[in-house]
C-alpha positions in Angstrom: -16.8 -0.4 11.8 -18.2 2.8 12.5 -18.6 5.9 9.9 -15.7 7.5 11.5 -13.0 4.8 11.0 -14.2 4.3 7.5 -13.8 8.1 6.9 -10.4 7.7 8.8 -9.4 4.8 6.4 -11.0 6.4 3.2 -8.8 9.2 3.3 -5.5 7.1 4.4 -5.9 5.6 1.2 -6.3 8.1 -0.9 -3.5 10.0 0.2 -1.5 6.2 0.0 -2.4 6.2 -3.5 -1.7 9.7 -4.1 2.1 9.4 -2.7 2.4 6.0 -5.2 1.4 8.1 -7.9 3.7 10.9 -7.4 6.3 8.8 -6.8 6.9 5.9 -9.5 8.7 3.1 -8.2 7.9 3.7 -5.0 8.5 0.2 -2.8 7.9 -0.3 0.9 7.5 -3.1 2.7 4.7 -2.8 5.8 7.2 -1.8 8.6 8.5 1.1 6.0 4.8 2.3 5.6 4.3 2.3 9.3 6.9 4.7 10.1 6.7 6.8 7.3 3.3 7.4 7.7 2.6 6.8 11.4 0.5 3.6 11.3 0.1 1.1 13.7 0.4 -2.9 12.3 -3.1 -3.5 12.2 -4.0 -0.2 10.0 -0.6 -0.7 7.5 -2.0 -4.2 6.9 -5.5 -3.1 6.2 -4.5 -0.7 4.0 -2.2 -2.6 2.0 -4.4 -5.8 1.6 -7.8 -3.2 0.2 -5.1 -1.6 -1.9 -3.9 -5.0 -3.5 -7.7 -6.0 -3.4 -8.3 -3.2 -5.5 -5.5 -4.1 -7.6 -4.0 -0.4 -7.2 -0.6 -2.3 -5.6 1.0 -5.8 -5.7 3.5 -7.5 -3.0 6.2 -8.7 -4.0 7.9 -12.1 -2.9 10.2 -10.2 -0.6 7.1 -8.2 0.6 7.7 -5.0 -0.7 4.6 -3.2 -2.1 4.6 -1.2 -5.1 2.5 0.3 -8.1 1.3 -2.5 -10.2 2.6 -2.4 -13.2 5.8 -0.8 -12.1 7.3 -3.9 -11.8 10.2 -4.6 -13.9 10.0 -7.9 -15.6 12.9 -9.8 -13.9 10.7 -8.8 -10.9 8.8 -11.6 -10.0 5.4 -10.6 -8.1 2.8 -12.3 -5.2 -0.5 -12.1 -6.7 
């Protein structure tokens, strides 16, 4: 991937995790994402699976995506 992209991406998930922190409880799902923040598929999905990699977010069995540790306990979560 070259430098660029990985700026590109770098800063997509800051501000990601930045909008997750400001707003608790916050629960997407990938389509959601894409149109609130003008991705295409392919960059969503990416940015999702490094932020669940990086165990910032988990996705739920309906395949939402939210805070971990937001979850309520009834709530039952994809690991």
């Amino acid at each position: 991937m070259p430098e660029g992209s990985r700026v590109v991406i770098r800063d997509l998930l800051n501000r990601i995790q930045m909008e997750y922190l400001e707003m608790p409880g916050l629960r997407l799902t990938s389509w959601q994402a894409q149109r609130l923040w003008n991705l295409d598929q392919t960059t969503c999905d990416e940015i999702f699976a490094t932020l669940v990699r990086e165990q910032f977010l988990s996705q739920t069995v309906d395949g939402a995506y939210l805070r971990r540790g937001t979850a309520r306990p009834s709530l039952r979560v994809a690991v």
